[in-house]
C-alpha positions as CSV (number, residue, x, y, z in Angstrom):
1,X,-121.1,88.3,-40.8
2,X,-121.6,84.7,-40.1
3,X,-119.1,82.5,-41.4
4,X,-121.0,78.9,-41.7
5,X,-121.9,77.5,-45.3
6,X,-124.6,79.4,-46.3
7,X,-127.6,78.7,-49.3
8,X,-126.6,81.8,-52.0
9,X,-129.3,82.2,-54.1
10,X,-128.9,83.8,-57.8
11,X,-129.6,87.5,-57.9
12,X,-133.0,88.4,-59.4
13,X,-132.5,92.3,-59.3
14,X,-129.8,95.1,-59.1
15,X,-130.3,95.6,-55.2
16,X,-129.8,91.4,-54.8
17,X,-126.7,91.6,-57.2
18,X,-125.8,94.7,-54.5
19,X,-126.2,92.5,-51.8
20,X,-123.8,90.0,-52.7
21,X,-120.7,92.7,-53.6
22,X,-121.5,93.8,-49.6
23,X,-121.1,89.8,-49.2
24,X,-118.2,89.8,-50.9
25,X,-116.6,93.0,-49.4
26,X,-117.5,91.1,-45.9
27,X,-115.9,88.0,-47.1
28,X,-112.6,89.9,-48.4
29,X,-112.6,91.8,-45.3
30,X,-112.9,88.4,-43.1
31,X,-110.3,86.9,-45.0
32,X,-107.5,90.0,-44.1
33,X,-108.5,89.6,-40.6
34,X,-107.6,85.8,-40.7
35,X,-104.5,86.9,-42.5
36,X,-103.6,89.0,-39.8
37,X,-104.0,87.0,-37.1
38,X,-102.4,83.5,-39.2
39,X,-99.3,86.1,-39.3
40,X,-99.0,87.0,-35.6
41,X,-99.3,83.0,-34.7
42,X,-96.7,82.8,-37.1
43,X,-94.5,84.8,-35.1
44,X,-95.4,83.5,-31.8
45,X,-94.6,80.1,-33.4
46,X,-91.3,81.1,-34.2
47,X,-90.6,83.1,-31.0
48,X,-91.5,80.0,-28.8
49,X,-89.4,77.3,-31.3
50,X,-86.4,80.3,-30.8
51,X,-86.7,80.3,-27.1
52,X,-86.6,76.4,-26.9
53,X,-84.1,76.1,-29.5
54,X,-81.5,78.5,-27.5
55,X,-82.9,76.1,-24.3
56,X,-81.7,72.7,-26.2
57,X,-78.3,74.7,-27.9
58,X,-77.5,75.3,-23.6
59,X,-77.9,71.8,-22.6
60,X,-75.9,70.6,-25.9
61,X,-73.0,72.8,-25.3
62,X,-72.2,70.8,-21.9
63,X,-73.7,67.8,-23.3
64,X,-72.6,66.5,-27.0
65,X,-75.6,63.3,-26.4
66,X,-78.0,65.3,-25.2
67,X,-81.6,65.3,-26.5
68,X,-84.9,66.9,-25.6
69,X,-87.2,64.8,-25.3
70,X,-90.6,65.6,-23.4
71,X,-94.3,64.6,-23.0
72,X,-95.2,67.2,-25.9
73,X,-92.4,67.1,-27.9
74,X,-88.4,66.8,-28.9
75,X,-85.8,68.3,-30.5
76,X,-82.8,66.4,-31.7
77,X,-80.4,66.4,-34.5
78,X,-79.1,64.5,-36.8
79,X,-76.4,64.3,-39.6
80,X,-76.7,64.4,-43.2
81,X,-74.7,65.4,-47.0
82,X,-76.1,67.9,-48.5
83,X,-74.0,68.3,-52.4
84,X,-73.7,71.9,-53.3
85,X,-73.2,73.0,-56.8
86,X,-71.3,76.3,-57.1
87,X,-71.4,76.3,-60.9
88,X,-73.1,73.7,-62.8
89,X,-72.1,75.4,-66.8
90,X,-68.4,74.4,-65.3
91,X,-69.9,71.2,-64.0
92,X,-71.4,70.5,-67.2
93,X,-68.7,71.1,-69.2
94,X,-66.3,69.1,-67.6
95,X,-68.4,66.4,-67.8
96,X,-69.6,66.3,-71.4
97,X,-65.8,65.7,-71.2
98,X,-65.1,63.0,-68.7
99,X,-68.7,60.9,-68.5
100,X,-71.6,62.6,-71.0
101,X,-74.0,60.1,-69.8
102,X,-74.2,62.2,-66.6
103,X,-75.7,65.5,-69.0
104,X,-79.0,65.3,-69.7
105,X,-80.4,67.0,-72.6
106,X,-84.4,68.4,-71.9
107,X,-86.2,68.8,-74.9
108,X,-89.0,71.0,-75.2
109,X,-91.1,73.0,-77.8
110,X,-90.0,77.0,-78.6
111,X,-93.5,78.4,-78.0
112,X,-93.2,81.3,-79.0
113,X,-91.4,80.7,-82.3
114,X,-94.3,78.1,-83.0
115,X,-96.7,80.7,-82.7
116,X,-94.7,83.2,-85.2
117,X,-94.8,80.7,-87.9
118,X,-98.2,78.2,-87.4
119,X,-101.2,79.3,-88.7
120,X,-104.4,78.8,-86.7
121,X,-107.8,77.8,-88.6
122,X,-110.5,80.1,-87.2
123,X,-113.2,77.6,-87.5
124,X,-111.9,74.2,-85.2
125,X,-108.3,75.7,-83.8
126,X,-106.4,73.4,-85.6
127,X,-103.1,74.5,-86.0
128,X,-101.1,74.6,-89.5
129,X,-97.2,74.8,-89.9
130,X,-94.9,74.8,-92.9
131,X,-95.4,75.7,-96.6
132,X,-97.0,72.1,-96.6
133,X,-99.8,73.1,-94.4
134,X,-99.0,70.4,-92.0
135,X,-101.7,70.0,-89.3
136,X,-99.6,69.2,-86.3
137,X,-101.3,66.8,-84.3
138,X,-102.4,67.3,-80.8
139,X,-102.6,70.7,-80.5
140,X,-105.5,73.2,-81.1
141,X,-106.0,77.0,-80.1
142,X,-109.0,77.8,-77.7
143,X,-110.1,81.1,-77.1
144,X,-110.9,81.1,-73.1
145,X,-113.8,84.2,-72.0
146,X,-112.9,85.6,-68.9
147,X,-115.2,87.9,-67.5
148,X,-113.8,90.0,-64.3
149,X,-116.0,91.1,-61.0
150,X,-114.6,94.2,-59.4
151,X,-115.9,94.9,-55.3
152,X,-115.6,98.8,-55.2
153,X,-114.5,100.2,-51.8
154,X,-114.6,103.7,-50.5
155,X,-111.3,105.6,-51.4
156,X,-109.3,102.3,-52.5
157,X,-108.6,100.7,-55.8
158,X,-111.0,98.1,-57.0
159,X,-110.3,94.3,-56.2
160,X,-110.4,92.6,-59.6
161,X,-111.4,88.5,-59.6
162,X,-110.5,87.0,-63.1
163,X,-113.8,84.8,-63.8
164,X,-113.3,82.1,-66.5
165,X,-116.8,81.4,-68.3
């Protein structure tokens, strides 16, 4: 299957709209073999940075200054703090105590208790909360259509694709 931007014209019949599930099937097939080979370059990648790694931990062992440094790359090190937090509820608590202007407080809306108790008007989305019939600004329901494409294979599960219209 050639892989170069091609001109994908509409289907204008059952046997076109067959066509381009093959291109599809061609084009997921494609895509696992480019998997597949991404993943063993991974691992030659990380063989090779091993192998020079274990190379550069050598020379540091008998030298605490020394640093690779070649036409086509280095390897060096450097120090830095890294502040690890074993149990931030303790944390926390300890300092609401001593300094409370170093807890912050997120606020956030409860979702899913906002959807128990608004009502939603079926013609424009508007949502409606409280015994009021508040209309709470800047929010709306939309109903989203999503249509799914399935490539059928011989023997294996259909690949779904979640289409939104």
């Amino acid at each position: 299957m050639n892989l170069q931007k091609q001109v994908i014209n509409p289907p204008k019949c059952e046997d076109d709209a067959n066509q381009l599930f093959i291109q599809l099937k061609q084009l997921a097939e494609a895509k696992q073999r480019i998997k597949e080979m991404s993943d063993a370059v991974k691992a030659t990648e990380v063989e090779i940075e091993n192998h020079l790694l274990e190379f550069y931990k050598l020379n540091k062992e008998s030298d605490e200054t020394y640093k690779l440094n070649v036409e086509h790359g280095k390897i060096g090190e450097r120090k830095q703090t890294t502040w690890v937090y074993e149990d931030e509820k303790s944390i926390i608590k300890q300092l609401k105590t001593i300094a409370p202007e170093l807890v912050r407080t997120k606020e956030e809306i409860d979702k899913v208790k906002l959807k128990k108790l608004a009502m939603v008007d079926a013609e424009d989305g508007t949502v409606i909360l409280g015994k009021n019939y508040t209309i709470l600004d800047n929010i709306k329901v939309v109903e989203d259509k999503k249509v799914s494409i399935s490539i059928k294979s011989e023997g294996e599960k259909d690949d779904d694709l979640e289409v939104v219209d």
